[in-house]
C-alpha positions as CSV (number, residue, x, y, z in Angstrom):
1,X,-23.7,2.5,72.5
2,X,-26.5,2.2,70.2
3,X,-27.3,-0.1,67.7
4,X,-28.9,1.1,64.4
5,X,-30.0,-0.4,61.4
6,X,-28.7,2.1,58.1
7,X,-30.7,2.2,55.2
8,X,-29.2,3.5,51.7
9,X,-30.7,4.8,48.6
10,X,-30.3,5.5,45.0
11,X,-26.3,7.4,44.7
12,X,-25.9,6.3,48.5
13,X,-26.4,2.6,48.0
14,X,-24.1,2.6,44.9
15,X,-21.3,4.5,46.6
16,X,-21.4,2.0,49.9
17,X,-22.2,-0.7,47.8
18,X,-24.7,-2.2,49.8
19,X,-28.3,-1.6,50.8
20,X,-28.6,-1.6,54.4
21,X,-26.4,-2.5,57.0
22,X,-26.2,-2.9,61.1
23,X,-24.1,-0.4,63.2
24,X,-23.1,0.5,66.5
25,X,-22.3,4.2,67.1
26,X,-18.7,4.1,68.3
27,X,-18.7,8.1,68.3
28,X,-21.5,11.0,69.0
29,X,-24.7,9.8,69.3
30,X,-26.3,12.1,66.7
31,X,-27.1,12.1,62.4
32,X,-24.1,14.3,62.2
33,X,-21.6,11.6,64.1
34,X,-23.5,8.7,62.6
35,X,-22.9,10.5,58.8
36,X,-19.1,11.0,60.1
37,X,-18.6,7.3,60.8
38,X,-20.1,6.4,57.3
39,X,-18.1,8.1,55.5
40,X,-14.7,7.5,57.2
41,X,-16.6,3.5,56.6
42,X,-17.6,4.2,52.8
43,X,-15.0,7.2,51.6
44,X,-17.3,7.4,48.5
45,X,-20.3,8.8,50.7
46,X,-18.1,11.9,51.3
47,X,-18.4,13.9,48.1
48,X,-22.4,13.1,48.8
49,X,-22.7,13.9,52.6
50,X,-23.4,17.9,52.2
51,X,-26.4,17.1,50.2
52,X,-27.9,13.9,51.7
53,X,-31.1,14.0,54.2
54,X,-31.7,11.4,56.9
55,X,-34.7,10.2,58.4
56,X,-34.7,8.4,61.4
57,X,-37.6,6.2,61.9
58,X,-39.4,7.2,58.4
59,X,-39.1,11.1,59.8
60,X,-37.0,13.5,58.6
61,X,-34.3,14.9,61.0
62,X,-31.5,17.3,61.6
63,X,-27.6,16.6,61.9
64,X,-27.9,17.6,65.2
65,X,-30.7,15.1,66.4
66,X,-30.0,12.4,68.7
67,X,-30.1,8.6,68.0
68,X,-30.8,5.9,70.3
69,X,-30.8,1.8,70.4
70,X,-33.2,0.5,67.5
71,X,-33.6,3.4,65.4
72,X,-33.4,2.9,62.1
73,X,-31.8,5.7,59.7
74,X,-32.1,6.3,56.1
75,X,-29.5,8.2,53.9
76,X,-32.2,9.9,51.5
77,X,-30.3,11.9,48.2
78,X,-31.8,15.0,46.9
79,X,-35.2,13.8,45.0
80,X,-34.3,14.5,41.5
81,X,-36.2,15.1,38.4
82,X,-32.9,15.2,36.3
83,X,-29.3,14.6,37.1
84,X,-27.7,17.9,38.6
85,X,-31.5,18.8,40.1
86,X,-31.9,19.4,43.2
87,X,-34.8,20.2,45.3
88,X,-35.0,20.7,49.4
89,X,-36.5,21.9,52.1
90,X,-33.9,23.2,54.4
91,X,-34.1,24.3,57.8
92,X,-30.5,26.3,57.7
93,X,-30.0,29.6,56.2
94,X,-29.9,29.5,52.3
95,X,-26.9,31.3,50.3
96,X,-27.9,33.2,47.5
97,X,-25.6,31.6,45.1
98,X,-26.1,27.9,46.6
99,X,-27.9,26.8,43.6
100,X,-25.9,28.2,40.5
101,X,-22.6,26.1,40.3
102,X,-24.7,23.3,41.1
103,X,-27.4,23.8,38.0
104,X,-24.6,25.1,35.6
105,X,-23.4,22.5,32.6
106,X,-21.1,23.6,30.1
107,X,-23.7,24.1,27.2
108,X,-25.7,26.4,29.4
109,X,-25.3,30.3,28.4
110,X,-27.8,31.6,31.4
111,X,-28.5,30.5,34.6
112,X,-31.3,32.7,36.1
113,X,-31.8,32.6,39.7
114,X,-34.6,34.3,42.0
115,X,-34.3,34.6,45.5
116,X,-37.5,35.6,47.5
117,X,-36.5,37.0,50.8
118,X,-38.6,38.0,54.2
119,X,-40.0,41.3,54.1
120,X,-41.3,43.8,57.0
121,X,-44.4,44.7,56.3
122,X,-47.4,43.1,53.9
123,X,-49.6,46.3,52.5
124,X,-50.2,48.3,55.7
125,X,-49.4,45.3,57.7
126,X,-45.9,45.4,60.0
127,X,-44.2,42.0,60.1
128,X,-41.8,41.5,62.7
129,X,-41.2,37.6,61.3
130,X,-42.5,34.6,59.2
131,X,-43.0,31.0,60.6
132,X,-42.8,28.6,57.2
133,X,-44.3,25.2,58.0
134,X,-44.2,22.2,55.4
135,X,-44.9,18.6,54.6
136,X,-41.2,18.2,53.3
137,X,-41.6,14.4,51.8
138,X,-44.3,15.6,49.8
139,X,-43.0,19.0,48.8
140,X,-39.9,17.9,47.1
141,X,-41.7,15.5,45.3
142,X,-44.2,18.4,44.4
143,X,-40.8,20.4,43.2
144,X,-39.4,17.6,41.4
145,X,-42.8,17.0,39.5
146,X,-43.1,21.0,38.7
147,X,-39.8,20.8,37.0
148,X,-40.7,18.4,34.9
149,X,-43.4,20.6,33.7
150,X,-41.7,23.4,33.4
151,X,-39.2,21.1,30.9
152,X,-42.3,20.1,28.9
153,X,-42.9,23.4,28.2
154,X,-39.2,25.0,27.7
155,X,-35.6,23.8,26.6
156,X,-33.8,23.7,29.7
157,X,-31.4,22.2,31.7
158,X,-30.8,21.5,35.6
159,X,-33.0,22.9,38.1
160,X,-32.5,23.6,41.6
161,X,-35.3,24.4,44.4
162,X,-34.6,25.4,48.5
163,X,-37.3,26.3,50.5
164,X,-36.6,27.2,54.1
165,X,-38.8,26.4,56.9
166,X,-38.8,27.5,60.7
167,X,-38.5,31.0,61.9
168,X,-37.3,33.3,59.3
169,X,-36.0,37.1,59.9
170,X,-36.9,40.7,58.0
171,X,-34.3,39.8,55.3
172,X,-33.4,36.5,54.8
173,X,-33.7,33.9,52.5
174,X,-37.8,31.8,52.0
175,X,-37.0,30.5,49.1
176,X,-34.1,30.3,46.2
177,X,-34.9,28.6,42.2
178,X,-32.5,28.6,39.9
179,X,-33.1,27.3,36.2
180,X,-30.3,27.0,33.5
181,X,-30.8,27.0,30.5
182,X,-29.0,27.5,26.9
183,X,-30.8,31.1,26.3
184,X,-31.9,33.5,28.8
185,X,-35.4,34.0,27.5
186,X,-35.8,30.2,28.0
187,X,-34.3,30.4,31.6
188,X,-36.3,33.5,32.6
189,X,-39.4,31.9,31.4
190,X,-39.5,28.7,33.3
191,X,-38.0,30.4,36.5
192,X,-40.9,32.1,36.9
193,X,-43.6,30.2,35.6
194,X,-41.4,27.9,38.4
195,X,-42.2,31.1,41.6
196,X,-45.9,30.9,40.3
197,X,-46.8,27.1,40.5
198,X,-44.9,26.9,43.4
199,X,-47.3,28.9,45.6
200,X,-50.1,27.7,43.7
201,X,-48.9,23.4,44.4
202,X,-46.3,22.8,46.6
203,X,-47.5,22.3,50.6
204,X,-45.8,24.9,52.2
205,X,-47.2,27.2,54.8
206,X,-46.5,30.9,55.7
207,X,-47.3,32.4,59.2
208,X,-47.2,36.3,59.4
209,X,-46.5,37.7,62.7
210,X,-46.3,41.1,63.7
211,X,-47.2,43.5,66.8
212,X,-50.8,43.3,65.5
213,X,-51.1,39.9,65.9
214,X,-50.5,36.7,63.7
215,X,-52.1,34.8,61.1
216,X,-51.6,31.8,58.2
217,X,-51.3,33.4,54.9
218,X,-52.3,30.4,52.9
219,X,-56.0,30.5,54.5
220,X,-58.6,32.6,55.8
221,X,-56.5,35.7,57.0
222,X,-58.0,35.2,60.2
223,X,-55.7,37.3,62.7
224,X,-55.1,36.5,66.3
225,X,-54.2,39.3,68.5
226,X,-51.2,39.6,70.7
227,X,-50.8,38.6,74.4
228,X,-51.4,41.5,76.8
């Protein structure tokens, strides 16, 4: 069974009430079964657990990802640049309402979300799929930091940010911002200004592949041709 050393942060550390802690995995031997022990452990994790990310050995990893002898795990919160914020890069498919009831407060009259979503062709160019790649650390950081501009320059409230990475289908979900605010004009402005320095900042790559071939967006749109 292996022995791990836990790590807790921020919301997790006050709702076990204690920093870090040594633990041998009784159950599974993955994040998910580790996360399941916890809270059954610390009860006050559970309201938390759907939002939390782990790293295991300073690297971000999956609920499915297998732990062994010595690892040691960190239960990471959403990096926040207001209470109610949230901003993630996710690798499982994003709901187009998973951001609303999350942003909303009671004095908020709009909540204006924009979902960009996978498209099959770019100009004359078919596109079977996209391939997102990002530095995740960094990213939600970068997403925190741009919501903190954004309030700088508007009267708004919570903000939410999901950005998918992996292999994305004709159709789904890339990425999902939603901004409330106390007036629509307010909420529209900053959700867009929001889309825009999010291309421009955050490091988040975009492969384009199709039957002619594939190529990074983000630089030179070199294109490599398919296999015979």
């Amino acid at each position: 069974m292996p022995r791990l050393k836990v790590l807790f942060f921020a919301s997790c550390r006050e709702a076990a009430g204690l920093r870090e802690t040594d633990v041998v995995l009784d159950g599974p031997s993955t994040v998910a079964g580790l996360l399941d022990m916890l809270c059954q452990r610390h009860p006050s994790l559970g309201p938390i657990s759907g939002s939390l990310q782990v790293a295991v050995n300073a690297e971000y990893a999956p609920r499915d990802a297998s732990l062994r002898d010595g690892d040691e795990v960190a239960l990471i919160p959403p990096v926040s640049g207001g209470s109610g914020d949230l901003f993630r890069i996710v690798t499982e498919a994003i709901a187009v309402d998973a951001l609303q009831d999350r942003v909303r407060a009671p004095g908020d009259g709009a909540v204006v979300t924009f979902s960009g979503t996978v498209r099959n062709r770019t100009g004359d160019v078919e596109t079977s799929y996209l391939e997102y790649e990002a530095y995740p650390e960094m990213a939600e950081r970068v997403m925190a930091r741009l919501a903190e501009e954004a309030r700088e320059r508007w009267p708004v409230g919570r903000i939410g940010i999901l950005h998918r990475v992996g292999r994305l289908e004709i159709g789904e979900i890339s990425i999902l911002v939603s901004v409330a605010a106390g007036h629509r004009r307010e909420a529209f402005e900053a959700c867009h200004h929001l889309v825009d320095r999010l291309k421009e900042e955050v490091p988040i790559w975009k492969k384009e592949v199709g039957p002619d071939g594939q190529y990074w967006v983000e630089g030179p749109a070199v294109r490599e041709e398919p296999a015979p």
